[in-house]
PDB file as gemmi writes it, atoms N, CA and C in Angstrom:
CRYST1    1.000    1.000    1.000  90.00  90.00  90.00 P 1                      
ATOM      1  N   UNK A   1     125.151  98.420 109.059  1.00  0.00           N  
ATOM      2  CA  UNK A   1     123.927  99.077 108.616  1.00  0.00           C  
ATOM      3  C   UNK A   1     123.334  99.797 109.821  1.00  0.00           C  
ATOM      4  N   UNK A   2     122.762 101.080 109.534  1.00  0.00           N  
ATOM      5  CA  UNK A   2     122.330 101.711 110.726  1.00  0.00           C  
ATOM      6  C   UNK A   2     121.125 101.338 111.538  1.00  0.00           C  
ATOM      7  N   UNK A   3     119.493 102.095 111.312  1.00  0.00           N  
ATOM      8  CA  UNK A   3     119.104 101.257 111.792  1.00  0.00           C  
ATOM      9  C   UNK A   3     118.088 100.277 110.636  1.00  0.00           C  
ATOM     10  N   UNK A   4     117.486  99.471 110.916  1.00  0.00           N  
ATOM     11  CA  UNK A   4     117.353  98.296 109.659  1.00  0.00           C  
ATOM     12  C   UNK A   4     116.001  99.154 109.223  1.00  0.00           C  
ATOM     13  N   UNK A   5     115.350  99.756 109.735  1.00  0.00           N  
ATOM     14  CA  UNK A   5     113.510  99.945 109.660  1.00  0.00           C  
ATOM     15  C   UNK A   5     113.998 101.455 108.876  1.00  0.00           C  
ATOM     16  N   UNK A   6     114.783 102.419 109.292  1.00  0.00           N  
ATOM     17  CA  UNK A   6     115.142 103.086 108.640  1.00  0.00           C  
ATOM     18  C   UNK A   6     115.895 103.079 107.237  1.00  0.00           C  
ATOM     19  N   UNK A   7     116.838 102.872 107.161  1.00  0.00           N  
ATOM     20  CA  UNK A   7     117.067 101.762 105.957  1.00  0.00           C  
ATOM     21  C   UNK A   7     115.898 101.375 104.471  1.00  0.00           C  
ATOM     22  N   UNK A   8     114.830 100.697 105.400  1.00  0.00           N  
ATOM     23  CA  UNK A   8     114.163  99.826 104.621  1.00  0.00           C  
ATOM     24  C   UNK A   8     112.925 101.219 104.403  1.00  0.00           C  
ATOM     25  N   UNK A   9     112.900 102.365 105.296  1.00  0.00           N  
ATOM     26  CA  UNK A   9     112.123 103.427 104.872  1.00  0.00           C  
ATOM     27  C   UNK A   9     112.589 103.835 103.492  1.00  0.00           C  
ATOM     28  N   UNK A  10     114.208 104.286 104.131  1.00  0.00           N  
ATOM     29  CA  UNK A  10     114.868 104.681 102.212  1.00  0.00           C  
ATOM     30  C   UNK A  10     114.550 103.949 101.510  1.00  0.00           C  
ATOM     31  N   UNK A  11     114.916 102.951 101.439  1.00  0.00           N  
ATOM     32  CA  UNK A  11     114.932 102.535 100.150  1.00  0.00           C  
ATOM     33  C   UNK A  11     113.481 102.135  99.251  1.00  0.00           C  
ATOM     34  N   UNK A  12     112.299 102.218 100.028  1.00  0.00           N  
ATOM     35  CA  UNK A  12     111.377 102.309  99.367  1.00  0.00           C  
ATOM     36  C   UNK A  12     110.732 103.975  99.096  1.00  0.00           C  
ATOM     37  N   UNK A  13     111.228 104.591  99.814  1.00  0.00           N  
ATOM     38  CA  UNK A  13     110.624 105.637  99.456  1.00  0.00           C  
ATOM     39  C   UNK A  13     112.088 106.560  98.563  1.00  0.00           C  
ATOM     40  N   UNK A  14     113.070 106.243  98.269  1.00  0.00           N  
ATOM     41  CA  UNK A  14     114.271 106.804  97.115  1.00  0.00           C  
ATOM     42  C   UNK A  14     113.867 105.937  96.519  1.00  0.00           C  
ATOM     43  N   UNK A  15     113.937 104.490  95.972  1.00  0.00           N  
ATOM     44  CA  UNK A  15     113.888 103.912  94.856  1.00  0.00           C  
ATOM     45  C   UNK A  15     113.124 103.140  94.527  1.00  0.00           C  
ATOM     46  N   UNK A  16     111.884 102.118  95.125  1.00  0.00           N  
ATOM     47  CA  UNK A  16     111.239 101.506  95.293  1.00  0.00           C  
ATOM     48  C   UNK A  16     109.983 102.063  94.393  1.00  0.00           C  
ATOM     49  N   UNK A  17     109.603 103.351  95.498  1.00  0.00           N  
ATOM     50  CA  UNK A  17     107.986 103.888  94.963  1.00  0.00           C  
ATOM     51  C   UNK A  17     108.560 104.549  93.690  1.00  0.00           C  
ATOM     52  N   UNK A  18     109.686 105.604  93.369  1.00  0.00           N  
ATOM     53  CA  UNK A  18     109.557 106.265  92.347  1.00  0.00           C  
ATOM     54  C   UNK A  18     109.545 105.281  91.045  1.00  0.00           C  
ATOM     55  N   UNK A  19     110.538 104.032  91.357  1.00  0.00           N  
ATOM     56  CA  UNK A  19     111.060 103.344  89.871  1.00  0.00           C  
ATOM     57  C   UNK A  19     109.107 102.414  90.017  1.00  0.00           C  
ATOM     58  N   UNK A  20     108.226 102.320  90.668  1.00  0.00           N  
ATOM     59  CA  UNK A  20     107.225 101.549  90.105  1.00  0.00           C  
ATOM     60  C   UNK A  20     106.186 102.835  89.971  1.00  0.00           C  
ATOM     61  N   UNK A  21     105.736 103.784  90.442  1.00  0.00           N  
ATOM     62  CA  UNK A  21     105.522 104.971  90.285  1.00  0.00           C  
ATOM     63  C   UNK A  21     105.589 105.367  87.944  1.00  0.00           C  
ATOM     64  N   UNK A  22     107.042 105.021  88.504  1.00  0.00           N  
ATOM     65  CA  UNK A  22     107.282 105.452  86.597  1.00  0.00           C  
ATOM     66  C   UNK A  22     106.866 104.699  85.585  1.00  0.00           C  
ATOM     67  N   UNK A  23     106.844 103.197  85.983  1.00  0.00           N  
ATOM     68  CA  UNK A  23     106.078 101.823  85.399  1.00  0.00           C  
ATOM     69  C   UNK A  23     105.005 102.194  85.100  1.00  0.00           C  
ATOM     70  N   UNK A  24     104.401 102.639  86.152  1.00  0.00           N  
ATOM     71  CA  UNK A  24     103.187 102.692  86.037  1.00  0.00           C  
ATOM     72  C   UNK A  24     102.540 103.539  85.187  1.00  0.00           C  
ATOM     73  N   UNK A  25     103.224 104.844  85.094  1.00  0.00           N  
ATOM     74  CA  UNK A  25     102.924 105.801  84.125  1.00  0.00           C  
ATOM     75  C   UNK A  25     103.442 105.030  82.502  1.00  0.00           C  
ATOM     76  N   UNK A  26     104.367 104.598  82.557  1.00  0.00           N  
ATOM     77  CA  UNK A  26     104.699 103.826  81.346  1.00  0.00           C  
ATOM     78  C   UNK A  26     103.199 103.087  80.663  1.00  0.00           C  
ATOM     79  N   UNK A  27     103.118 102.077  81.280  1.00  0.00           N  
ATOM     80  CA  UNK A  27     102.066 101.028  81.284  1.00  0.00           C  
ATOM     81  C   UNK A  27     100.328 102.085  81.449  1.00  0.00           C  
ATOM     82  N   UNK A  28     100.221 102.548  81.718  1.00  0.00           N  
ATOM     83  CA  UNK A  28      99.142 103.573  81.747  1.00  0.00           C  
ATOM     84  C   UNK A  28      99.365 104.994  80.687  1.00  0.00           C  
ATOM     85  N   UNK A  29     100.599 104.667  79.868  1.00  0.00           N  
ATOM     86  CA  UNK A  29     100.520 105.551  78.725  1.00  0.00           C  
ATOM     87  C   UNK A  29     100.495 104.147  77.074  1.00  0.00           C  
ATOM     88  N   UNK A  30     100.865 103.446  77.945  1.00  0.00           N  
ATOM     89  CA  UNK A  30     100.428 102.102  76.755  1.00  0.00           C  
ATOM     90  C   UNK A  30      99.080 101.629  76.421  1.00  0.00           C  
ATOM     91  N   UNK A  31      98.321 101.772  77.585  1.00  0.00           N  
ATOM     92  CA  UNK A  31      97.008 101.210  77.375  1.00  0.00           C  
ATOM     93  C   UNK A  31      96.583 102.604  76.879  1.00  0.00           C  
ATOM     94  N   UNK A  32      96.365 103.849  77.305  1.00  0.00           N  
ATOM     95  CA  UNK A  32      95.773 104.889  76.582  1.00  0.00           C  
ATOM     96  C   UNK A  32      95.669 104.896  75.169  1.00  0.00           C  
ATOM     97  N   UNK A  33      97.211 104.576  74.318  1.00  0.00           N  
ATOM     98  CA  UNK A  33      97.614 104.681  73.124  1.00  0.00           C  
ATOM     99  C   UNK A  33      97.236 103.542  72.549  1.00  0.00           C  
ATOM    100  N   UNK A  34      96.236 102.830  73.147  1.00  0.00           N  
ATOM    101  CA  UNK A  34      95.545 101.208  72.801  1.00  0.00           C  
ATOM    102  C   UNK A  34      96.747 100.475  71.901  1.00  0.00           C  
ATOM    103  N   UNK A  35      98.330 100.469  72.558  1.00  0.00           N  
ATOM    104  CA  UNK A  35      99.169  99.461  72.257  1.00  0.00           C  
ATOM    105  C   UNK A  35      99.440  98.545  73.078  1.00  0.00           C  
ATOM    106  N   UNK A  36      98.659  98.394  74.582  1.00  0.00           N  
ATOM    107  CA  UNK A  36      98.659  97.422  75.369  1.00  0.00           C  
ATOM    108  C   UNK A  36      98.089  96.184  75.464  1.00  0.00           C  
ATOM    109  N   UNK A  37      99.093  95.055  75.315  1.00  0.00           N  
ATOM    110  CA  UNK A  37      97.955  93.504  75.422  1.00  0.00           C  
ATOM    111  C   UNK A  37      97.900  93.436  76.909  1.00  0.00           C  
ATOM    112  N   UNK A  38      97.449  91.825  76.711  1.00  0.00           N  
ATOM    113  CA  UNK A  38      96.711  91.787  77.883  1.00  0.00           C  
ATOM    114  C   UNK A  38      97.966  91.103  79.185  1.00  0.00           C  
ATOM    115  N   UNK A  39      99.406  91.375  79.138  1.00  0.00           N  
ATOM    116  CA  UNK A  39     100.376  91.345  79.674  1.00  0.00           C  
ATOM    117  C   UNK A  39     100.970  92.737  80.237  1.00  0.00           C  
ATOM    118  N   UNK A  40     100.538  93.672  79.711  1.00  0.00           N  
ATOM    119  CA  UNK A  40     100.727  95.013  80.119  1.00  0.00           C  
ATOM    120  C   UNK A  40      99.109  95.434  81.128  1.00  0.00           C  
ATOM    121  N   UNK A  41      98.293  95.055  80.196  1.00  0.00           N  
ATOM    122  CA  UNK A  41      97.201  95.256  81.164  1.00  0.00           C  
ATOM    123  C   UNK A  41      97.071  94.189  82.647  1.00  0.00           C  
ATOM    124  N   UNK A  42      97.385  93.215  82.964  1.00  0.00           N  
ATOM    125  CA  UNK A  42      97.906  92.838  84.077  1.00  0.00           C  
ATOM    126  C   UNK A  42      98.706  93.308  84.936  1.00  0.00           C  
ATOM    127  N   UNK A  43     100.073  93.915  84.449  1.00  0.00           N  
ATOM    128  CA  UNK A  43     101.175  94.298  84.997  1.00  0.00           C  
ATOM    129  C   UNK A  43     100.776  95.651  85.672  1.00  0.00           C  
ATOM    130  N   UNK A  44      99.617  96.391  84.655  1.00  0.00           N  
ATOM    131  CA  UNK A  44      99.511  97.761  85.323  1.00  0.00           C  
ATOM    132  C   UNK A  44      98.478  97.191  86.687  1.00  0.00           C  
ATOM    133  N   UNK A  45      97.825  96.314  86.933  1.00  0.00           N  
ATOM    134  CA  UNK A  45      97.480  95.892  88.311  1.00  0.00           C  
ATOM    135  C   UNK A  45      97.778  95.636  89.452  1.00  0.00           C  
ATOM    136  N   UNK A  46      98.980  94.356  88.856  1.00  0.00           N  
ATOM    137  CA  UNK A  46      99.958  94.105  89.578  1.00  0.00           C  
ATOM    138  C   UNK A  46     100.979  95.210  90.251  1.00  0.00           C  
ATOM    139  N   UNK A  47     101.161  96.019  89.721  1.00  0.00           N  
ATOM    140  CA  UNK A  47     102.108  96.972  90.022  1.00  0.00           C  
ATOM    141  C   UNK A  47     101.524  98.088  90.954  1.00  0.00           C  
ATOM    142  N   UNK A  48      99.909  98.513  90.774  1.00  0.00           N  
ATOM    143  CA  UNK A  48      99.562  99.221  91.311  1.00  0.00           C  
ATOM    144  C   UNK A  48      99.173  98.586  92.911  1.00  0.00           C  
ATOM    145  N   UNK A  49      98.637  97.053  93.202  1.00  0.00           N  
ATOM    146  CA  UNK A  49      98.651  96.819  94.434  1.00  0.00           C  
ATOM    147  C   UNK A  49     100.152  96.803  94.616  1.00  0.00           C  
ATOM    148  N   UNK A  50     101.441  96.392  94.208  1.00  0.00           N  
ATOM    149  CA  UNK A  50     102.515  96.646  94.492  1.00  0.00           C  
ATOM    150  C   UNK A  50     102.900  97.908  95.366  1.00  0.00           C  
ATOM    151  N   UNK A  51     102.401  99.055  94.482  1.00  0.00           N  
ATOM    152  CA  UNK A  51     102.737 100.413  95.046  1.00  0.00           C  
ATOM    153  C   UNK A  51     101.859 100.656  96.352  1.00  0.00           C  
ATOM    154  N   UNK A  52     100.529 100.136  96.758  1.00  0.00           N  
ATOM    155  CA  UNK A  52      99.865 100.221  97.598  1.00  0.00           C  
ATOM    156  C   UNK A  52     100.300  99.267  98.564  1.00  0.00           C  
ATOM    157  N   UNK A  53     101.223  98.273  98.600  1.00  0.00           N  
ATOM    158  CA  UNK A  53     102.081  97.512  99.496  1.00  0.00           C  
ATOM    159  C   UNK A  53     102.524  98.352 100.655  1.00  0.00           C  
ATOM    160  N   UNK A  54     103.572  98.849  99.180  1.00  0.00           N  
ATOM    161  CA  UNK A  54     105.037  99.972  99.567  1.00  0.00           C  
ATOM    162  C   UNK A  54     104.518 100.746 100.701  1.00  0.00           C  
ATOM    163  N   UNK A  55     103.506 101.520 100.703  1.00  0.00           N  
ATOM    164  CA  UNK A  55     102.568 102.384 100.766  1.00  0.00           C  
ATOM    165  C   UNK A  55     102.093 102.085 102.820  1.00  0.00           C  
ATOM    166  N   UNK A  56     101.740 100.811 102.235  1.00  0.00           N  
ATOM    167  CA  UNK A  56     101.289 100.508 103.759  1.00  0.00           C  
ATOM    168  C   UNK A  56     102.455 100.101 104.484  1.00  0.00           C  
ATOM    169  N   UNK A  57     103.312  99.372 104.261  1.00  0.00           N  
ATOM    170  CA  UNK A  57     104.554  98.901 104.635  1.00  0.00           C  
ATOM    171  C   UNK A  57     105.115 100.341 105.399  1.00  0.00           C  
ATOM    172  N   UNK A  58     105.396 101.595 104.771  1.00  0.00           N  
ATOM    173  CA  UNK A  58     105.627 102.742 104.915  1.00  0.00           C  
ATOM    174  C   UNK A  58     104.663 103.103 106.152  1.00  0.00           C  
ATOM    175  N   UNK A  59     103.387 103.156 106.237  1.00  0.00           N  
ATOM    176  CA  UNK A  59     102.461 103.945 106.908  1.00  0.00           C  
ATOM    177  C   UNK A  59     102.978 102.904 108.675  1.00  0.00           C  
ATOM    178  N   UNK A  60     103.209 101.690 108.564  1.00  0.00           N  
ATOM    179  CA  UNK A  60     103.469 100.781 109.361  1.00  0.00           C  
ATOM    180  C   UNK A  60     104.867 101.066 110.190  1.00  0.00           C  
ATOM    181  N   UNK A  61     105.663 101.473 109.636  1.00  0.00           N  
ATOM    182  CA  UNK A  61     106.810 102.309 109.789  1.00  0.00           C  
ATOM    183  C   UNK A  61     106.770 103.371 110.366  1.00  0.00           C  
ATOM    184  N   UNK A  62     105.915 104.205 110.134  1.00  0.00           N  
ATOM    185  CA  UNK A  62     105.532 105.876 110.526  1.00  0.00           C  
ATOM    186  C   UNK A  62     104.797 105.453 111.245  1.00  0.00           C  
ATOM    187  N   UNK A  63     103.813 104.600 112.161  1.00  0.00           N  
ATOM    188  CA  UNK A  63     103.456 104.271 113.233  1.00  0.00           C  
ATOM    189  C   UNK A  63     104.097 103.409 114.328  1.00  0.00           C  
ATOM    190  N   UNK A  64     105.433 103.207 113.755  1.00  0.00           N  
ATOM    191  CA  UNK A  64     106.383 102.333 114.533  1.00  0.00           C  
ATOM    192  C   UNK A  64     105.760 101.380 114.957  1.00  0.00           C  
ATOM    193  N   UNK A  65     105.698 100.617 114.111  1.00  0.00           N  
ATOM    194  CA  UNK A  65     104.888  98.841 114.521  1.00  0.00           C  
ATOM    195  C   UNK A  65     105.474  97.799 113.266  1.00  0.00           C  
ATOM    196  N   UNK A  66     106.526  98.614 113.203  1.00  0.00           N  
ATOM    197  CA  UNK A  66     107.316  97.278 112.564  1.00  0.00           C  
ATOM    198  C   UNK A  66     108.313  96.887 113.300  1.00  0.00           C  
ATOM    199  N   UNK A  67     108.295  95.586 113.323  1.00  0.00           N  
ATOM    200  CA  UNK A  67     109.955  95.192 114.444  1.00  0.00           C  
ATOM    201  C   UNK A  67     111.187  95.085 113.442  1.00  0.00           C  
ATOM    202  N   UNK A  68     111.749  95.321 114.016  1.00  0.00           N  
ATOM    203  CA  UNK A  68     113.748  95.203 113.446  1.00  0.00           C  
ATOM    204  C   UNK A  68     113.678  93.896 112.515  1.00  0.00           C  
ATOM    205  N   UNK A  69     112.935  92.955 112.734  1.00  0.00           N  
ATOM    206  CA  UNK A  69     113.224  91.175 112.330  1.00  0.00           C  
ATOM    207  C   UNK A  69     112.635  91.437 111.135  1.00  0.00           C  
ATOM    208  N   UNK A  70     111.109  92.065 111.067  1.00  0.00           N  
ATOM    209  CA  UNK A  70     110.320  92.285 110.063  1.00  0.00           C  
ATOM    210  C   UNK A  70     110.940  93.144 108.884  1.00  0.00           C  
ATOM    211  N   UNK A  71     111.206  94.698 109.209  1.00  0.00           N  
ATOM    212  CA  UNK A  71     111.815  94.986 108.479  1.00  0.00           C  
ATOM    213  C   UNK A  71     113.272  94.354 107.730  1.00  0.00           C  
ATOM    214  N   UNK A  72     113.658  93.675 108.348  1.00  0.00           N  
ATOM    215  CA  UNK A  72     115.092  92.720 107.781  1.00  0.00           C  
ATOM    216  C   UNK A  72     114.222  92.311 106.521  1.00  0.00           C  
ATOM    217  N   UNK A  73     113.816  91.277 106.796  1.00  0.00           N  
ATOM    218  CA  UNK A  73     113.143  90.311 105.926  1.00  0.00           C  
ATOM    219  C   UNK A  73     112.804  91.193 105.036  1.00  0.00           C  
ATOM    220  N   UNK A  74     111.379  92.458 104.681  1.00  0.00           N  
ATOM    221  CA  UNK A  74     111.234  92.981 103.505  1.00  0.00           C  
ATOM    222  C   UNK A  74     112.149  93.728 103.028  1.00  0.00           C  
ATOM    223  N   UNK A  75     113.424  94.460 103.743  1.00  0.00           N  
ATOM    224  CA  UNK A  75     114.889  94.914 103.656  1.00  0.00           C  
ATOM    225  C   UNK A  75     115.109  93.720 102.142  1.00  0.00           C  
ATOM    226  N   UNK A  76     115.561  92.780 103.446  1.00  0.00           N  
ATOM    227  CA  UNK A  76     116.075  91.502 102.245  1.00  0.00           C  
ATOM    228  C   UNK A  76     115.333  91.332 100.688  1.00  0.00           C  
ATOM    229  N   UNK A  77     114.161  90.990 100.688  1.00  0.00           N  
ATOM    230  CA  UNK A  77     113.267  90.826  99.966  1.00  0.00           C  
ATOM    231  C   UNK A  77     113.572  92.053  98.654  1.00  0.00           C  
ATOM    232  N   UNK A  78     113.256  93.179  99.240  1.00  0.00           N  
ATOM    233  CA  UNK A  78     113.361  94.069  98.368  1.00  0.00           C  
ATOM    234  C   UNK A  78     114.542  94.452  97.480  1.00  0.00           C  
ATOM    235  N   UNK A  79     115.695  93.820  98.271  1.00  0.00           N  
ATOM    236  CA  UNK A  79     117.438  94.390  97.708  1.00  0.00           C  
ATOM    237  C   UNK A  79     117.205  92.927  96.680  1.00  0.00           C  
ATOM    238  N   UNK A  80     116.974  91.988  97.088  1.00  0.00           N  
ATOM    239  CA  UNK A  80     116.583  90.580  95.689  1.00  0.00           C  
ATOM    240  C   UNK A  80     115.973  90.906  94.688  1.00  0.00           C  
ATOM    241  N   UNK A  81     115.347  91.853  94.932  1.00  0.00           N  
ATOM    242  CA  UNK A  81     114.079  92.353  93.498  1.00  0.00           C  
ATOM    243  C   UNK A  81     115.235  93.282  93.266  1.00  0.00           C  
ATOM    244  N   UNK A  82     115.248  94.271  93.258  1.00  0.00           N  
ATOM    245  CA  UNK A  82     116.665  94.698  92.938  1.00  0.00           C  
ATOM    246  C   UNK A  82     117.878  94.595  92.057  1.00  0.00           C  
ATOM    247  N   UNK A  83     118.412  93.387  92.858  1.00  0.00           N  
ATOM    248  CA  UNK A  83     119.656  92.870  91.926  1.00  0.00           C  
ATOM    249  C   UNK A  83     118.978  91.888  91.066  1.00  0.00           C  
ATOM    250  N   UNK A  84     117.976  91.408  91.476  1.00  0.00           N  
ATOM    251  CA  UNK A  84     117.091  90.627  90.110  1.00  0.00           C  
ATOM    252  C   UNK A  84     116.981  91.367  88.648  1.00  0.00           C  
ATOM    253  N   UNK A  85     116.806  92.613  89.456  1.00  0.00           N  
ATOM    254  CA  UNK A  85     116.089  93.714  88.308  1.00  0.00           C  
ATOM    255  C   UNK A  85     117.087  94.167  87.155  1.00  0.00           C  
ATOM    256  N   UNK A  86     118.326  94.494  88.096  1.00  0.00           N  
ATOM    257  CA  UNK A  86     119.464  95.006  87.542  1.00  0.00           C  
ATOM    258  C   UNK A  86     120.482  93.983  86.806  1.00  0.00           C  
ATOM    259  N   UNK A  87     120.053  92.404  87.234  1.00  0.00           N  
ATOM    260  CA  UNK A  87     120.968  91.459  86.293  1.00  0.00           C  
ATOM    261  C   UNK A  87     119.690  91.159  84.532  1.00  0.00           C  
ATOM    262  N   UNK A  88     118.659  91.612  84.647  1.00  0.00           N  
ATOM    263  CA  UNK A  88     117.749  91.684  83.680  1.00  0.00           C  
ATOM    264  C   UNK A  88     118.167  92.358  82.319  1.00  0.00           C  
TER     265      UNK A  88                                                      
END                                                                             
C-alpha cells in the first residue's frame, strides 16, 4: 500500500462521502414525501454527523496532523464498514 494517509484520503473522498452523501438524499427525500418513520428519521442524523466525521477526518489530513498509525486504524475501520456493507 502506498502511502496509508493517502489511501485513507481516497477512499473517503471516492467512496465514503459520495455513497453517504446519496443516503442522505435518499432519507431526506423520504421524510419530505412524509413516508419516513422514526428509523429513517434517526438514520438521516446519524448519517449526517457521519458525513461531518468524514469531513473533519479529511480537513485533518489536509493539515497534515494525522500520523501513519492513526490513519491505519480509520483506513481499517472504514474497509470493515465496507465489506460489512457489501456482505448485507
Amino acid at each position: 500500500m502506498e502511502n496509508i494517509v493517502d489511501e485513507l484520503k481516497k477512499v473517503i473522498v471516492d467512496v465514503m462521502l459520495p455513497e453517504s452523501e446519496d443516503y442522505l438524499e435518499e432519507l431526506e427525500t423520504t421524510i419530505k414525501n412524509n413516508t419516513a418513520g422514526q428509523d429513517e428519521i434517526e438514520a438521516k442524523n446519524d448519517i449526517e454527523s457521519f458525513i461531518e466525521e468524514l469531513k473533519m477526518i479529511l480537513e485533518v489530513i489536509n493539515e497534515e496532523k494525522l500520523s501513519p498509525e492513526d490513519a491505519k486504524s480509520v483506513y481499517d475501520k472504514i474497509i470493515t464498514m465496507l465489506n460489512e456493507h457489501e456482505e448485507e
